[in-house]
TILO-589881 format. One record per residue (C-alpha): y, x, z; residue in three letters; residue number from 0. Coordinates in steps of 0.05 Angstrom, whole numbers, padded with zeros to 5 digits. Each point is the difference from the previous one (the first is absolute). Layout:
REM residues N
- Y,X,Z,res,n
- Y,X,Z,ALA,NUM
...
***
This chain:
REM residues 583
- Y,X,Z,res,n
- 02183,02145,01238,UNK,0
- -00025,-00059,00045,UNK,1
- -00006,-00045,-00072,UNK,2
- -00039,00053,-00034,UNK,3
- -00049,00007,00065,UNK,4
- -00010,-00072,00008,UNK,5
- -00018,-00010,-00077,UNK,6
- -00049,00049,00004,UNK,7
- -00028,-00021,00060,UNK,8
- -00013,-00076,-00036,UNK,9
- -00026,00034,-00058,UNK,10
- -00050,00048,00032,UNK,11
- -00026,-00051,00046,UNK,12
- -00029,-00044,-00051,UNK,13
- -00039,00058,-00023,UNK,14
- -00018,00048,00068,UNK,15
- -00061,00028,-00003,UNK,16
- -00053,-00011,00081,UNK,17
- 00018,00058,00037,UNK,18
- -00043,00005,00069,UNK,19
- 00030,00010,00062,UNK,20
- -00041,00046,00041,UNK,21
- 00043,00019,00059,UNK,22
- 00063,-00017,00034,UNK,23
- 00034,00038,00067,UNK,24
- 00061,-00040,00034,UNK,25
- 00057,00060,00034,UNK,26
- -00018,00066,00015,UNK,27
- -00063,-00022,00049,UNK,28
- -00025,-00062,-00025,UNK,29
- 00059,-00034,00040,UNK,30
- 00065,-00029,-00013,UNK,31
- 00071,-00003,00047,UNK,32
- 00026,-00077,-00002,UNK,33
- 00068,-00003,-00032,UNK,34
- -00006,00060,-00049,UNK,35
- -00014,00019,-00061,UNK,36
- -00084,00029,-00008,UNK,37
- -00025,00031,-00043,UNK,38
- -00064,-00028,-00035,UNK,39
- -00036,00043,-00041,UNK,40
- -00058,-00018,-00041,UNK,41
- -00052,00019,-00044,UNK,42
- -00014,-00032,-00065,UNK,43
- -00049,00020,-00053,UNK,44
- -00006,-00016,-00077,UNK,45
- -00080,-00017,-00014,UNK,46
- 00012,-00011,-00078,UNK,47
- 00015,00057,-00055,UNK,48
- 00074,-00039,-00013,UNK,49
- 00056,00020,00035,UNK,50
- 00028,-00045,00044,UNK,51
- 00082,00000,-00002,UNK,52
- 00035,-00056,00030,UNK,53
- 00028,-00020,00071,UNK,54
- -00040,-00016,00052,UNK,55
- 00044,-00043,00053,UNK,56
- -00008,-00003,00086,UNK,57
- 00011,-00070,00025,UNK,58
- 00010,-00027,00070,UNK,59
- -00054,-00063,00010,UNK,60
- 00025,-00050,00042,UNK,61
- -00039,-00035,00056,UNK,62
- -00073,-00003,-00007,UNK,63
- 00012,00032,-00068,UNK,64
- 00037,-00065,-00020,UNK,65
- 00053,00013,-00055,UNK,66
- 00050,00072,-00005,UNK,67
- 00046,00012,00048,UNK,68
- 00070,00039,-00015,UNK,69
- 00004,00039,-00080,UNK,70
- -00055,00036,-00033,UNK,71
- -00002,00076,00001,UNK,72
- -00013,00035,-00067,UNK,73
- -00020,00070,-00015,UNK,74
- -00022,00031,-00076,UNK,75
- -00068,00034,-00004,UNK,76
- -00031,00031,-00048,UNK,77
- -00075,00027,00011,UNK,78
- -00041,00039,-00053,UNK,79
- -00069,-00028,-00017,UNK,80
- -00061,00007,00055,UNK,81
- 00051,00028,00045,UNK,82
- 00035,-00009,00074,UNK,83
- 00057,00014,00026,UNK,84
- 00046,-00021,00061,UNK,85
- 00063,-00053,-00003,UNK,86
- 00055,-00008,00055,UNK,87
- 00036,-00063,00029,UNK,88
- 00040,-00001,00053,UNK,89
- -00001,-00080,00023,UNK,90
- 00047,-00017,00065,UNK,91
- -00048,-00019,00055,UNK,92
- 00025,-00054,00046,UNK,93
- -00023,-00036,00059,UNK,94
- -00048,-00044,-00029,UNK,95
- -00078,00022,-00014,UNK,96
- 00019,-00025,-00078,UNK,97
- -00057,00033,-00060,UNK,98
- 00015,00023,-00059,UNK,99
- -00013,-00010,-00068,UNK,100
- -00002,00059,-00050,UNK,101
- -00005,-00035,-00082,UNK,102
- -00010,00040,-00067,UNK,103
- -00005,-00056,-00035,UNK,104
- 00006,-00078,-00011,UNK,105
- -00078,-00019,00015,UNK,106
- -00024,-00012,00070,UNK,107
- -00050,00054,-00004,UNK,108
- 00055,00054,-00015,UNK,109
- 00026,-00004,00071,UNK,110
- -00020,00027,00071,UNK,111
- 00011,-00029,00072,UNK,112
- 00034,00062,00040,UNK,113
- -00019,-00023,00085,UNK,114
- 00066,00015,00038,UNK,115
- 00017,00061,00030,UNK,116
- -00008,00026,00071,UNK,117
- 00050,00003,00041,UNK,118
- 00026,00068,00034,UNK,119
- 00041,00053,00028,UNK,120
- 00029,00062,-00052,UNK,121
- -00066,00033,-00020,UNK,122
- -00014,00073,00016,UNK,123
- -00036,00035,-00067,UNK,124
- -00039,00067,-00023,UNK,125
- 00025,-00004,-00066,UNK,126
- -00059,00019,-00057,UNK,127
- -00012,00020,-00068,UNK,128
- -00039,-00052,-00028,UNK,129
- -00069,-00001,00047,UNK,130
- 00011,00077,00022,UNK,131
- 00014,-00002,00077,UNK,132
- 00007,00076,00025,UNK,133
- 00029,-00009,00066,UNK,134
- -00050,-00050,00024,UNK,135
- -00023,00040,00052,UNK,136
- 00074,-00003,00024,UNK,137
- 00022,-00059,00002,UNK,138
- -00014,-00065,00022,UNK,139
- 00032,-00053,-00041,UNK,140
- -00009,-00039,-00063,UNK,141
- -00005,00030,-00065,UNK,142
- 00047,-00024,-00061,UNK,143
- 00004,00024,-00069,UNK,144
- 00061,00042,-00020,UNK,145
- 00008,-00034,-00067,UNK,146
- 00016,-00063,00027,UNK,147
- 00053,00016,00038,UNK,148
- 00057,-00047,-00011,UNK,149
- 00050,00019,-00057,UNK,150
- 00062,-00008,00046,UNK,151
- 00008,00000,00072,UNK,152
- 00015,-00071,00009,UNK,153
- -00066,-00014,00004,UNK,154
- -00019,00048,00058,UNK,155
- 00015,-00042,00061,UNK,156
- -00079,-00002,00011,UNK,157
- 00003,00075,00005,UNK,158
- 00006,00040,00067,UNK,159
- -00022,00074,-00006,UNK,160
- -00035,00033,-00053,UNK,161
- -00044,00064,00005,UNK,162
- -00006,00041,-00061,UNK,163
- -00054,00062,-00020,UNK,164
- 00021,00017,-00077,UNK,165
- 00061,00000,-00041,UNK,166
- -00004,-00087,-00031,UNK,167
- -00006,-00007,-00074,UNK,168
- 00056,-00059,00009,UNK,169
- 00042,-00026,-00056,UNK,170
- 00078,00014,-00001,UNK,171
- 00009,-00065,00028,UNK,172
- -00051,00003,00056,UNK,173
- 00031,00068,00019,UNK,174
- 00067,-00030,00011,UNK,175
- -00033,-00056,00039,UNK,176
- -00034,00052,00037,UNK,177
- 00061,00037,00016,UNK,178
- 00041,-00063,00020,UNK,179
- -00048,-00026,00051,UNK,180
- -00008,00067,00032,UNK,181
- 00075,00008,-00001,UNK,182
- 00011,-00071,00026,UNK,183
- -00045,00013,00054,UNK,184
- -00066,00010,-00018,UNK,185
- -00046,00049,00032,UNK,186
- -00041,00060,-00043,UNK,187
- -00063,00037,00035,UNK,188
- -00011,00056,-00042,UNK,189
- -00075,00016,00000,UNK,190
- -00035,00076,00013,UNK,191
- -00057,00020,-00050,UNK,192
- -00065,00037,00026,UNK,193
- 00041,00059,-00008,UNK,194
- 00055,-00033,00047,UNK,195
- 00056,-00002,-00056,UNK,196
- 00044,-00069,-00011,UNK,197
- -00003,-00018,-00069,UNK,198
- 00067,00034,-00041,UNK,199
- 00045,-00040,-00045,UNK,200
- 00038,00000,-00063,UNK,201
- 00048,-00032,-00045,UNK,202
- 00050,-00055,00049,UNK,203
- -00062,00003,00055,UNK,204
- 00021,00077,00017,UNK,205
- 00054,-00034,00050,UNK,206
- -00068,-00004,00041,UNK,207
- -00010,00078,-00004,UNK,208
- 00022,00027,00073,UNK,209
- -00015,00044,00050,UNK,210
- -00019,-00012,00069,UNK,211
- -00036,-00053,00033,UNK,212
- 00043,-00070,-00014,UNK,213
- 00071,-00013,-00033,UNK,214
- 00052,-00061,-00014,UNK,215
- 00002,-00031,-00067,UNK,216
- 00061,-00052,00004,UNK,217
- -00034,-00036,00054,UNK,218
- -00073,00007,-00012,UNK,219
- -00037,00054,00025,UNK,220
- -00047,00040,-00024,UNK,221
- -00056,00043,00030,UNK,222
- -00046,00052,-00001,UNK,223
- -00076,-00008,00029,UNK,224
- -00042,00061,00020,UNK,225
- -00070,00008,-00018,UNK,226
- -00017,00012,00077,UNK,227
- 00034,-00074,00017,UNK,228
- -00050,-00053,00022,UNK,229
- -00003,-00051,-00049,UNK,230
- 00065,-00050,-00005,UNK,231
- -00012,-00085,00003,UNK,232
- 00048,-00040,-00042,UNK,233
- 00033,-00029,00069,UNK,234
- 00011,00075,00011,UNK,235
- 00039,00008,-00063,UNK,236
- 00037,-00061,00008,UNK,237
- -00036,-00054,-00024,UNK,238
- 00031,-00063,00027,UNK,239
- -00054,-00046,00038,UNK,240
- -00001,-00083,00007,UNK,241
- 00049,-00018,00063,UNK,242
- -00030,-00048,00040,UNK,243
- 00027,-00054,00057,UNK,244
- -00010,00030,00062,UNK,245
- -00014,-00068,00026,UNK,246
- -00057,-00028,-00043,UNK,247
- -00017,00064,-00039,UNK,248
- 00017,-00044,-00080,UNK,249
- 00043,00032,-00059,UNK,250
- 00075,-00026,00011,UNK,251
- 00036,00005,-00069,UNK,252
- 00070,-00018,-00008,UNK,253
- 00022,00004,-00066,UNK,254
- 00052,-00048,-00018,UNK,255
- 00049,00061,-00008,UNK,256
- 00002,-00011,-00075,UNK,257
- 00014,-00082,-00002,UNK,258
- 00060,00016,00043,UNK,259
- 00027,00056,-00056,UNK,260
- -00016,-00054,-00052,UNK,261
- 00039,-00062,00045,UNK,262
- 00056,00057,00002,UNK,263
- 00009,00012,-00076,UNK,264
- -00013,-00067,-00018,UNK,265
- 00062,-00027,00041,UNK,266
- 00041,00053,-00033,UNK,267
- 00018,-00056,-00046,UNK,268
- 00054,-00046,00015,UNK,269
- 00015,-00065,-00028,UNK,270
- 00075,-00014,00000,UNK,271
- 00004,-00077,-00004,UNK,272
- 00074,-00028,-00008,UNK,273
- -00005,-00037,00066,UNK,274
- 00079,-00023,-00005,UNK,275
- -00020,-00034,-00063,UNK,276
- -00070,-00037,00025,UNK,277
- 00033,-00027,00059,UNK,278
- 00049,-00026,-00039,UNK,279
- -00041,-00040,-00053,UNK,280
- -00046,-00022,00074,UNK,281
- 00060,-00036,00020,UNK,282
- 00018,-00035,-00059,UNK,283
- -00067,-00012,-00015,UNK,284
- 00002,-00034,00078,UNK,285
- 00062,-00039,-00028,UNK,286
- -00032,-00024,-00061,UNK,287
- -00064,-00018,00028,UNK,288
- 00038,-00047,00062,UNK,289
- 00062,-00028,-00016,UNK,290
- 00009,00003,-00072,UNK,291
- -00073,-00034,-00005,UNK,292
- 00024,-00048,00051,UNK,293
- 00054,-00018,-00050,UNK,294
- -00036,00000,-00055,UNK,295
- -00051,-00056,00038,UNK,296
- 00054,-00041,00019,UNK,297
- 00031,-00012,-00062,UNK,298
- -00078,-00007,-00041,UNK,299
- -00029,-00072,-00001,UNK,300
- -00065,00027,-00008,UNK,301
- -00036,00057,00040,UNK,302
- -00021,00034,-00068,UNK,303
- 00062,00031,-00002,UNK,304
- 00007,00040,00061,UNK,305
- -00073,00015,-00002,UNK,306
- 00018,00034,-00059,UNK,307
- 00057,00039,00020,UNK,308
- -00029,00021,00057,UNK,309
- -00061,00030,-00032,UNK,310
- 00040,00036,-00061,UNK,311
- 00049,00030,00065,UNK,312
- -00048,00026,00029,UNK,313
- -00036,00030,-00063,UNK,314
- 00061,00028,-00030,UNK,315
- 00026,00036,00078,UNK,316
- -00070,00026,00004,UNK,317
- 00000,00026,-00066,UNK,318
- 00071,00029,00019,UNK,319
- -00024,00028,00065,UNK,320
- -00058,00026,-00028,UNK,321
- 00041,00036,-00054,UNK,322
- 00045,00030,00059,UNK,323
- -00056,00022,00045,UNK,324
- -00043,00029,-00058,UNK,325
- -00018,00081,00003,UNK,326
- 00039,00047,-00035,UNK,327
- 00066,-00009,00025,UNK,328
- 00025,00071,00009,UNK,329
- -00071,00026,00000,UNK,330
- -00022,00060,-00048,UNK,331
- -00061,00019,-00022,UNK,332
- -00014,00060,00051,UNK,333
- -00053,00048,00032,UNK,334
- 00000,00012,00070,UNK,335
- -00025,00059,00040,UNK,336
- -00031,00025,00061,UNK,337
- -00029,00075,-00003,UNK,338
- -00030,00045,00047,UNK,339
- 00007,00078,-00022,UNK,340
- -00045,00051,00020,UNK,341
- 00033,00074,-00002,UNK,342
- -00055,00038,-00039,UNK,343
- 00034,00058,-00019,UNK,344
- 00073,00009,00010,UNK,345
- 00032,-00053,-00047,UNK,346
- -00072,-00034,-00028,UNK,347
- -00024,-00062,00048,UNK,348
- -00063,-00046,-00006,UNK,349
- 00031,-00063,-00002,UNK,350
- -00022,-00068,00016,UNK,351
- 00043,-00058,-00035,UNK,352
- 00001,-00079,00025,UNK,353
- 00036,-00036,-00061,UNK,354
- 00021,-00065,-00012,UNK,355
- 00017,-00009,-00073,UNK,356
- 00047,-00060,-00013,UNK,357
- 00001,-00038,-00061,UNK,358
- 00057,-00051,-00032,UNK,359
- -00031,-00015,-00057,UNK,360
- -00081,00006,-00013,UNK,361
- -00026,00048,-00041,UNK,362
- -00055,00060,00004,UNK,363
- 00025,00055,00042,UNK,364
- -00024,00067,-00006,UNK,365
- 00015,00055,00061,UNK,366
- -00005,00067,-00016,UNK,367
- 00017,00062,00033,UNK,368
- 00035,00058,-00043,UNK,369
- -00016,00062,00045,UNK,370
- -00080,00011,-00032,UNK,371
- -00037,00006,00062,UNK,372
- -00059,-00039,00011,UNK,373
- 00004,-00064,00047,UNK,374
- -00027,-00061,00014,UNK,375
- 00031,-00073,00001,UNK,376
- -00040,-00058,00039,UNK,377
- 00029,-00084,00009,UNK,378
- -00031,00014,00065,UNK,379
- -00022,-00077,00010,UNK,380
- -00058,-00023,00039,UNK,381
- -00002,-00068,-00040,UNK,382
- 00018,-00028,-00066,UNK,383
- 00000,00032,-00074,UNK,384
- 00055,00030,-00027,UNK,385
- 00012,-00002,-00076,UNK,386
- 00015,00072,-00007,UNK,387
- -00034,00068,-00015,UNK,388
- -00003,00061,00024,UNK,389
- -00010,00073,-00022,UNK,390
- -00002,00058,00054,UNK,391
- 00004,00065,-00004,UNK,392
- 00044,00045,-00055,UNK,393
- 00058,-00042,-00029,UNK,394
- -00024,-00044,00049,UNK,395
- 00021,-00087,-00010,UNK,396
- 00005,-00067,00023,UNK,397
- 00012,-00055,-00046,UNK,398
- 00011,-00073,00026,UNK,399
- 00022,-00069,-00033,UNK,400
- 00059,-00021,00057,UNK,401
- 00021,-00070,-00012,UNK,402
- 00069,-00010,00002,UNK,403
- 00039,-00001,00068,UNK,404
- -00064,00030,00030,UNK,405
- -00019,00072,00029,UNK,406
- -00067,00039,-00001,UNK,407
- -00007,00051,00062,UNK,408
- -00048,00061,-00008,UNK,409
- -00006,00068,00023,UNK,410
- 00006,00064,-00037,UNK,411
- -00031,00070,00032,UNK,412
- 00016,00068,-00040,UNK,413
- 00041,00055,00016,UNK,414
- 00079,00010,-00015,UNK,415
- 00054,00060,-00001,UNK,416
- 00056,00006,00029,UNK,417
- 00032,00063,00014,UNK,418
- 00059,-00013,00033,UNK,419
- -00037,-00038,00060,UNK,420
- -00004,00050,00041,UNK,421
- 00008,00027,00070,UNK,422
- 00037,00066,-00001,UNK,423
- -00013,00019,00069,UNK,424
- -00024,-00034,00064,UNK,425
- -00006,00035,00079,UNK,426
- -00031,-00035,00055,UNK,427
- -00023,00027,00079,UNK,428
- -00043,-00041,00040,UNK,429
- -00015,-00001,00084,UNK,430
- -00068,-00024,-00008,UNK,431
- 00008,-00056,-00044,UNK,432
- 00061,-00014,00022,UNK,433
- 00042,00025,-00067,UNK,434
- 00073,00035,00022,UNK,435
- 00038,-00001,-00059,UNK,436
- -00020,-00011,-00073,UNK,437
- 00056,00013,-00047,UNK,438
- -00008,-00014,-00071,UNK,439
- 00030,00017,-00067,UNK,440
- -00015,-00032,-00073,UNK,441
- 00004,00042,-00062,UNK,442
- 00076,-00002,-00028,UNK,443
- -00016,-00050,-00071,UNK,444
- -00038,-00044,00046,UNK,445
- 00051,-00051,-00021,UNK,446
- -00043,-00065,00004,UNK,447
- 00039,-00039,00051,UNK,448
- -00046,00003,00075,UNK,449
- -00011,-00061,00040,UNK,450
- -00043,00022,00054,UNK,451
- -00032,00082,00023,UNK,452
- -00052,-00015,00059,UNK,453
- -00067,00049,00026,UNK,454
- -00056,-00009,00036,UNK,455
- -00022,00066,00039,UNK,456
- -00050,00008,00054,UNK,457
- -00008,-00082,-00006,UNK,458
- 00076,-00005,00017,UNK,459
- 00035,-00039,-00038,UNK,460
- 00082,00023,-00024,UNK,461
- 00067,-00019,-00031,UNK,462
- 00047,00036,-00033,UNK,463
- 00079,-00003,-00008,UNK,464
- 00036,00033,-00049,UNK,465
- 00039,00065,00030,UNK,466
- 00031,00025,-00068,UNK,467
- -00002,-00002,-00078,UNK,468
- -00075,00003,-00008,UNK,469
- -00008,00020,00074,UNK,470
- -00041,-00049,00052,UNK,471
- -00030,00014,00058,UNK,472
- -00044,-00038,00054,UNK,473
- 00020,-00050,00051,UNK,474
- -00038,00023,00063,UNK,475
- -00009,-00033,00057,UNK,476
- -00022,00022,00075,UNK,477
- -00065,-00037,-00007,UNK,478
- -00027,00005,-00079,UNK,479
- -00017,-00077,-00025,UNK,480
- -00075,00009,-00026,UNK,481
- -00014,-00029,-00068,UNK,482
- -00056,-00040,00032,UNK,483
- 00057,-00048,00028,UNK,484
- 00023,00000,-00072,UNK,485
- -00050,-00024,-00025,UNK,486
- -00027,-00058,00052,UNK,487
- 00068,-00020,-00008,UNK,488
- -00007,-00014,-00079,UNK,489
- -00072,-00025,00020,UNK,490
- 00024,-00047,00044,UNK,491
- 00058,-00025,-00041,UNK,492
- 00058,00037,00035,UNK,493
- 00058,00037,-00012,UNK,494
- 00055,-00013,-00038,UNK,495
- -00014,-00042,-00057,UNK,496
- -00073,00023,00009,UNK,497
- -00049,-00011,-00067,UNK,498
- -00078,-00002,00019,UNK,499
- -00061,-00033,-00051,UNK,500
- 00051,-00019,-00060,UNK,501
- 00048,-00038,00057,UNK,502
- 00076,-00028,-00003,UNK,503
- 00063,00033,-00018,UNK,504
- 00065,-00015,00023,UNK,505
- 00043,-00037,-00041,UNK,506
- 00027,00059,-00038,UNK,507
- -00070,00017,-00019,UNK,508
- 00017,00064,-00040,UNK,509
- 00051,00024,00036,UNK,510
- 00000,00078,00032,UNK,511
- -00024,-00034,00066,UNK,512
- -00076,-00026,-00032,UNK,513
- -00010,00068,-00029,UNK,514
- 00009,00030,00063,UNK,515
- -00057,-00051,00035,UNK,516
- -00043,00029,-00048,UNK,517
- -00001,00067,00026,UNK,518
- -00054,-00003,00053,UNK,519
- -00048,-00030,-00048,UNK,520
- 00021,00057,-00054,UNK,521
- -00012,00048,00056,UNK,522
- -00065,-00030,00016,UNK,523
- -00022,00006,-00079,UNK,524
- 00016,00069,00001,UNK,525
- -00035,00017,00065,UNK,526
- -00063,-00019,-00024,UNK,527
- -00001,-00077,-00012,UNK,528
- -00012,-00052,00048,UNK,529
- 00009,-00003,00072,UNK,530
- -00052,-00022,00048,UNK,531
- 00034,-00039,00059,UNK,532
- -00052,-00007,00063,UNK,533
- 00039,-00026,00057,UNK,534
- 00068,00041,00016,UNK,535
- -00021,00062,-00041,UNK,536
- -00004,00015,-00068,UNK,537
- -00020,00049,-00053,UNK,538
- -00014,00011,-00074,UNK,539
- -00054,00017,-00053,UNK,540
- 00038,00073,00004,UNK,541
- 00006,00036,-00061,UNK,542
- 00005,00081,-00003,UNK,543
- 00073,-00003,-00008,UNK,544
- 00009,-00034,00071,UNK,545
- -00024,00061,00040,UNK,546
- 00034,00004,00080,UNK,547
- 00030,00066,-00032,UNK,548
- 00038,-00010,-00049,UNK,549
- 00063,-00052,-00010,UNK,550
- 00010,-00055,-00047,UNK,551
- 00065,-00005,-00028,UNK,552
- 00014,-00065,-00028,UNK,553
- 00067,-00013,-00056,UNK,554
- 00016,-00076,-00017,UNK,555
- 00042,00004,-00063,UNK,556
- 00013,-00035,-00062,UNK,557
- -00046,00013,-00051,UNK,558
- 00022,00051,-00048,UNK,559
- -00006,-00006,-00074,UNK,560
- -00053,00044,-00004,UNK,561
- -00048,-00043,00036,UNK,562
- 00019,-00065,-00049,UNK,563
- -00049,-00025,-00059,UNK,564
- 00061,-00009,-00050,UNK,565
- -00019,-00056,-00026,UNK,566
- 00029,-00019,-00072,UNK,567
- -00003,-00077,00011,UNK,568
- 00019,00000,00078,UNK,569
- 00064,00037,00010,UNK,570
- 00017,-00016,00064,UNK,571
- -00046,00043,00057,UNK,572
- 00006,00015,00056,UNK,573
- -00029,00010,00073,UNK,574
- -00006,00050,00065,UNK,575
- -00046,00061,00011,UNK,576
- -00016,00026,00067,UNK,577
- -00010,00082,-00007,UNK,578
- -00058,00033,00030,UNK,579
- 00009,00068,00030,UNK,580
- -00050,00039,00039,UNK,581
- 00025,00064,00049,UNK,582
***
């Protein structure tokens, strides 16, 4: 499939047709959360009576709009003659303030600067029907078209709370997006009329159909607004604001978190040298180099002679040791793993995939993920091309030239099933937020061998032993340890074997021991992003899911098969997931 696409895409773009970009709208409020995928939708007309049908490609500019940065991102169009319509990419915003470049074809005219985004909390929404607003006089937050919601919930990390006054015309895929952020967390304000009625539902939207005035969906919430409530802000809903220092009232970011998941995955790959065998041909070499050229010199009338044995030794043991030390001694051509799962609904996650794909020999690689869903792959780099392109969305790609003994590392966001990861039951009692017992039990076929169970609840953080087959319950001690010392800890380049900013391993650097270091920075993801640090305290960009109520119940496994690309040319694969629950 990637062949076919890329052959069209060099035959349309000699011919593309101006199209006219006439508006462009970064997240869900004009803003964008660092270190996540955002959507960036944008509206392109055709001016001329020809079609225009070709790809029209995104492009990270690098500094001062000086060359590309990371691999192109390439989506088909088609639109109709003296017509408009809207177009979707979902680019991976980092740190940097970098603009981007959006090209239909090979001329300098047939591209557009896009500025950089904003940078913000979640957004809180009124979600609309094109520029039809009804609840206005009820709300107080930013407007944003329902057709452009994202096709798959990976992209919704910009989005807090939603309110809602009609039944949205979405597409089968925006519905299940829908669904999965709400059930991952998400929060739905359901709208009255004049009358005072909430909007009804159909079709896989009647889940939202209740009674009463607010219910549980997974872990989001939804809720119903009366037309005698005072008017609701977007911080109301849940809209999540810009943290500031308490001490000189700037924007801290800290959002390494993803160059430490790429260090991980990229030391997954060990070179197995035959050190008996190098030291061996360094001694002899030694030998050679002293005493038998020492010989050699004393018997030589001329200097000529040793000269030349000296310099053909030491070409022909570097050449040796070269040959010994070379890559690919019991290496394999591999792709390594770290994933963050979501639980949507019971055995459907929104994952989030750091992978380091490993190559012996070079070639174009192509990875692909079977399941269907939408989702979104980004290189994630903040300098450099990459020669590779990529495709987003359904039967979503990556294709990259990887020389030999060399690795590309990217990210892939989408969603993933797995039924058997599950939690068949789970009891907790608190004093306070002091928890008492928390007793835990996974679903029977949960057979993916479990490295680590931990929670955070009330901002205390706990460990879990295992009690029984499938059976674990809580470590608690008289005074609860609070995440917060967690996570200074990691910050601060504690702990045991410790990982902050992409740091060291220890020697074993894939060993059980470096996943584990990884959790408080997994957490941290999960929770909402990056961490602020001011002084002794700290505290997050939260996200909905990391309410005071509720508990986050974290699973460090091996990653099941379910969750692998199955790649034709790579067999090998492999790699760690940590399991999110919320309860």
């Amino acid at each position: 499939m990637a062949a076919v696409v890329f052959a069209l895409s060099a035959l349309l773009a000699s011919t593309a047709k101006a199209i006219d970009v006439e508006q462009w709208i970064w997240g869900f409020d004009g803003k964008a959360v660092t270190d996540h995928f955002t959507p960036l939708s944008i509206r392109v007309s055709n001016p001329s009576a020809e079609p225009f049908d070709g790809f029209i490609v995104l492009r990270k500019q690098g500094p001062m709009g000086a060359g590309n940065v990371g691999a192109p991102i390439y989506k088909r169009v088609f639109i109709g003659p003296f017509s408009n319509k809207w177009i979707q990419f979902e680019p991976f915003i980092r740190s940097d303030d970098a603009k981007w470049r959006l090209i239909w074809g090979k001329r300098m005219k047939d591209s557009i600067v896009i500025p950089p985004p904003s940078r913000g909390g979640a957004a809180a929404v009124l979600l609309t029907r094109g520029e039809v607003i009804l609840a206005r006089s009820k709300i107080r937050a930013p407007a944003f078209r329902e057709n452009l919601f994202p096709p798959s919930a990976a992209a919704t990390a910009g989005l807090a709370a939603v309110a809602l006054d009609h039944m949205p015309e979405f597409t089968p895929a925006q519905t299940r997006a829908f669904l999965d952020w709400l059930y991952a967390g998400g929060i739905l304000y359901l709208m009255p009329d004049a009358s005072g009625r909430v909007p009804a539902f159909s079709g896989e939207l009647t889940a939202l159909d209740f009674s009463g005035d607010s219910m549980k969906i997974g872990a989001g919430t939804v809720v119903k607004r009366s037309i005698s409530d005072k008017p609701i802000t977007a911080k109301e809903m849940g809209a999540v604001q810009e943290i500031k220092d308490n001490d000189n009232n700037s924007t801290v970011y800290i959002d390494n978190i993803t160059d430490s998941f790429f260090h991980y995955v990229r030391k997954c790959v060990k070179t197995e040298h035959n050190w008996g065998l190098i030291f061996f041909i360094s001694v002899i070499y030694m030998l050679v180099v002293t005493l038998v050229n020492y010989l050699v010199g004393r018997r030589s009338k001329t200097p000529l002679k040793p000269i030349a044995f000296f310099v053909a030794t030491v070409v022909v043991f570097s050449l040796l040791l070269a040959w010994c030390g070379q890559r690919g001694q019991g290496e394999k051509s591999q792709i390594n793993t770290l994933t963050i799962a979501r639980e949507a609904e019971p055995g459907r996650f929104i994952v989030e995939q750091w992978l380091d794909v490993f190559a012996t020999s070079g070639a174009d690689y192509t990875i692909q993920y079977p399941n269907g869903d939408p989702s979104f792959f980004s290189d994630c780099r903040e300098e450099g091309a990459l020669n590779a392109k990529i495709v987003n969305g359904t039967d979503a790609f990556i294709k990259a030239d990887i020389p030999m003994f060399s690795s590309v590392q990217f990210m892939r966001s989408g969603t993933a099933s797995e039924p058997n990861a599950a939690i068949k039951s789970f009891k907790q009692a608190f004093d306070g937020a002091s928890a008492r017992f928390m007793n835990l039990e996974l679903d029977p076929d949960f057979h993916v061998p479990v490295k680590k169970i931990v929670a955070v609840a009330h901002g205390n953080f706990y460990e879990f032993r295992k009690t029984g087959e499938n059976k674990y319950e809580a470590l608690i001690k008289t005074t609860p340890e609070p995440f917060s010392k967690r996570v200074e800890q990691w910050y601060n380049g504690g702990g045991s074997g410790a990982i902050r900013f992409g740091g060291g391993f220890d020697d074993d650097d894939n060993d059980n021991k470096s996943v584990e270091s990884l959790l408080v920075p997994m957490i941290i993801r999960t929770r909402g992003g990056d961490p602020i640090i001011s002084g002794s305290s700290s505290s997050f960009f939260p996200s909905p899911a990391a309410c005071d109520d509720k508990t986050d119940i974290y699973i460090l496994a091996e990653m099941p098969d379910s969750f692998k690309c199955g790649n034709d040319s790579i067999k090998l694969e492999q790699g760690h997931v940590l399991f999110h629950f919320i309860r």
